[in-house]
C-alpha positions as CSV (number, residue, x, y, z in Angstrom):
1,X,-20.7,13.6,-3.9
2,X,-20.0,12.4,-7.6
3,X,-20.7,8.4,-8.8
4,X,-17.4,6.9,-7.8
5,X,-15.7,6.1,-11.0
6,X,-12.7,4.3,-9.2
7,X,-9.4,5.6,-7.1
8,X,-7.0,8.1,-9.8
9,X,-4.1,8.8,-8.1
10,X,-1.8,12.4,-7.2
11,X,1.8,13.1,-6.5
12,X,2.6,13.9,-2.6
13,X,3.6,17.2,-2.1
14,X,5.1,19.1,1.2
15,X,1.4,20.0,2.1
16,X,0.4,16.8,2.7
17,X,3.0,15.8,5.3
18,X,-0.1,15.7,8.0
19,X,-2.5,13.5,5.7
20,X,0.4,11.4,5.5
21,X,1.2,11.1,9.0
22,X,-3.1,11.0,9.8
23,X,-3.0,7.9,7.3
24,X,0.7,6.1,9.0
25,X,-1.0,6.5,12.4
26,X,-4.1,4.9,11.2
27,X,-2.5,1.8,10.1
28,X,-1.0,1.6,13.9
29,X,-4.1,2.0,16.0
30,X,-4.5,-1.3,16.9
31,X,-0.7,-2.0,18.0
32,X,-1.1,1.3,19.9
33,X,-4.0,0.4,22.0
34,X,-1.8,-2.6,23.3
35,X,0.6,-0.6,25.1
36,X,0.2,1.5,28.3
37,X,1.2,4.9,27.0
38,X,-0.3,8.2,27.5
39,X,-2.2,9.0,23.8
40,X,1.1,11.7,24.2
41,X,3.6,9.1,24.2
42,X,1.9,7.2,21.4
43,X,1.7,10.4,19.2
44,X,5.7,11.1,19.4
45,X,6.0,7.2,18.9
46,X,4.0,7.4,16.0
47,X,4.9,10.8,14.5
48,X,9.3,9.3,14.5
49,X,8.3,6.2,13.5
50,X,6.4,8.0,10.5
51,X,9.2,10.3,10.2
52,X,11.8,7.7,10.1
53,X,10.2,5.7,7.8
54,X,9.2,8.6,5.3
55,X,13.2,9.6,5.3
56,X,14.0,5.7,5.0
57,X,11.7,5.6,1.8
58,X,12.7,8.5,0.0
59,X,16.3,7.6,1.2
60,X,15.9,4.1,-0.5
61,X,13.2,4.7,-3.3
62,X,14.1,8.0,-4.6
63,X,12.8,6.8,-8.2
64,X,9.4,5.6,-6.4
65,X,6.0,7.2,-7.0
66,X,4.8,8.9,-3.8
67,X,1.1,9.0,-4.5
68,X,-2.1,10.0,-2.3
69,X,-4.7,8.1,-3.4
70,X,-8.1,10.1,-4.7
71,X,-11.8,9.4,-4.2
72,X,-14.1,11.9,-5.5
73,X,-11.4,14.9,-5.0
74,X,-10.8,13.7,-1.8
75,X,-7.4,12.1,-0.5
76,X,-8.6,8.7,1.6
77,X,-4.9,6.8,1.1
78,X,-1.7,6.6,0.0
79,X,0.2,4.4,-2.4
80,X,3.8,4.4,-3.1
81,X,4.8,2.1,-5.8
82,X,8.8,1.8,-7.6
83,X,8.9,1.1,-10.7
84,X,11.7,-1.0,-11.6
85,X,13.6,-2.5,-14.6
86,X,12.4,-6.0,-13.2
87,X,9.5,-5.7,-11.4
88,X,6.9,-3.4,-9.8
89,X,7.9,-2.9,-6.1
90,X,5.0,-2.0,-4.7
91,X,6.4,0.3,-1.2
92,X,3.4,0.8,0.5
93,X,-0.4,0.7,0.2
94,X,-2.5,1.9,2.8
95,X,-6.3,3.5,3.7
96,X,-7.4,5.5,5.8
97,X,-10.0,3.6,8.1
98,X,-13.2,4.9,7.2
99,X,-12.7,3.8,3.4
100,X,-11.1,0.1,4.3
101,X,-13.3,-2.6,3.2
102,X,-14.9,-1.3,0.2
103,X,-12.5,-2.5,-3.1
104,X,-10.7,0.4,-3.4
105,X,-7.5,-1.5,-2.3
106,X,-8.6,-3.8,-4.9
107,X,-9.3,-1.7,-7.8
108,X,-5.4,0.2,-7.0
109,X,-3.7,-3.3,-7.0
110,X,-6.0,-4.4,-9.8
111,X,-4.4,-1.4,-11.6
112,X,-0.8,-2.0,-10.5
113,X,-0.8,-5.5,-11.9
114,X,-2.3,-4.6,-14.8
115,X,0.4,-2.1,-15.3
116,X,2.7,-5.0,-14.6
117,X,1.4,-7.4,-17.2
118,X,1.5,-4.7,-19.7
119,X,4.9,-4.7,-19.6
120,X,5.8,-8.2,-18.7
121,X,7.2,-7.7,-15.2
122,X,6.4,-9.2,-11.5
123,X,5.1,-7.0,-8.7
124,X,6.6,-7.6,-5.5
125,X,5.2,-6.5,-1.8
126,X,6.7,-6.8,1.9
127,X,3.5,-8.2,3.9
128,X,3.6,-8.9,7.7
129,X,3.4,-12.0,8.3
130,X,-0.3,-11.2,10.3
131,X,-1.4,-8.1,7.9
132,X,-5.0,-9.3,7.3
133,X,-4.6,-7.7,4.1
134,X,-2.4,-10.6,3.4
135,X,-5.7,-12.5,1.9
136,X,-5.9,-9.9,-0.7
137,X,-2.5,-10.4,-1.9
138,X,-3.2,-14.4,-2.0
139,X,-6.4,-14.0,-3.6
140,X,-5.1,-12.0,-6.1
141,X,-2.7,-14.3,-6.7
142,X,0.3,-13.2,-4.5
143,X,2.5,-16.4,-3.4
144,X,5.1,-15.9,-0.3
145,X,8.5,-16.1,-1.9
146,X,10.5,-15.4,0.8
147,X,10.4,-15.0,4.8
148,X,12.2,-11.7,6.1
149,X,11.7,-11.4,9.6
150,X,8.5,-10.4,10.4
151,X,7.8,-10.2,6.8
152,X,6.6,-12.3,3.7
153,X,8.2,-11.2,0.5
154,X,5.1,-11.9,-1.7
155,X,5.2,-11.9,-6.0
156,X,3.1,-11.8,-8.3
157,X,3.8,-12.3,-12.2
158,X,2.0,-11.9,-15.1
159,X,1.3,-15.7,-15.2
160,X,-0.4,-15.7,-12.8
161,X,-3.0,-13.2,-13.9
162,X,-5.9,-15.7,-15.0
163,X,-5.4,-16.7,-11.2
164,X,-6.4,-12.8,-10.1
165,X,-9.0,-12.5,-12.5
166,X,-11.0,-15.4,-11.0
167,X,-10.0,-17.5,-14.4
168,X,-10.9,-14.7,-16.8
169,X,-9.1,-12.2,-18.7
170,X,-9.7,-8.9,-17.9
């Protein structure tokens, strides 16, 4: 194994419809172990839910960047991000358990709001409203802009980079 030089990033292709699903299921497991299904039932739960939601996104995003992401040549995420006129829409972010916990979520939105500064524009994200990662997206200086259901719509802007950065520039 290499000297981790930080998360790149590579276009999803048609072969990597089961590391996508393997990643979607692994974001579930804890709602899944709350209801009494066979494993069975929770697999054809999970596979149309990540079915329907991998149609709804390339239905509804079809400009987005659909990106594993990469950790010494190995695919341990995903990250779909749209790039808009406006703002940076960030789709989806999400790990694969074994590689949670260690600043590579981080170091990607790190990247992504960097990206956004660069050019002047807000990044935006749909949190649930219990998604522990929301502590990330407040400490790097997300702020709830709006309440959709069981979702925050969280912002960012450039302005508020000095906040992200702990006070200092990057």
């Amino acid at each position: 194994m290499s000297a981790w030089s930080g998360p790149t990033l590579r276009a999803v292709d048609t072969e990597d419809r089961e590391l996508l699903y393997r990643i979607y299921a692994s974001t579930r497991v804890e709602e899944m172990a709350q209801v009494p299904w066979t494993d069975q039932q929770k697999e054809n739960f999970l596979r149309f839910q990540f079915h329907a939601q991998h149609a709804y996104y390339q239905e509804h995003f079809p400009k987005a960047h659909f990106d594993l992401i990469i950790v010494d040549e190995e695919p341990v995420g995903r990250l779909y991000l749209d790039v808009r006129d406006d703002e940076h829409r960030l789709i989806d972010i999400a790990l694969l358990p074994e590689h949670r916990g260690r600043g590579l979520g981080t170091a990607l939105l790190r990247k992504v709001l960097e990206a956004a500064a660069v050019e002047g524009k807000k990044v935006r994200i749909h949190v649930e409203f219990n998604n522990p990662a929301m502590r990330l997206y407040q400490r790097l200086g997300f702020h709830k802009i709006e309440e959709q259901g069981v979702y925050h719509l969280m912002e960012w802007r450039p302005d508020t980079r000095m906040a992200a950065t702990g006070g200092k520039e990057q």
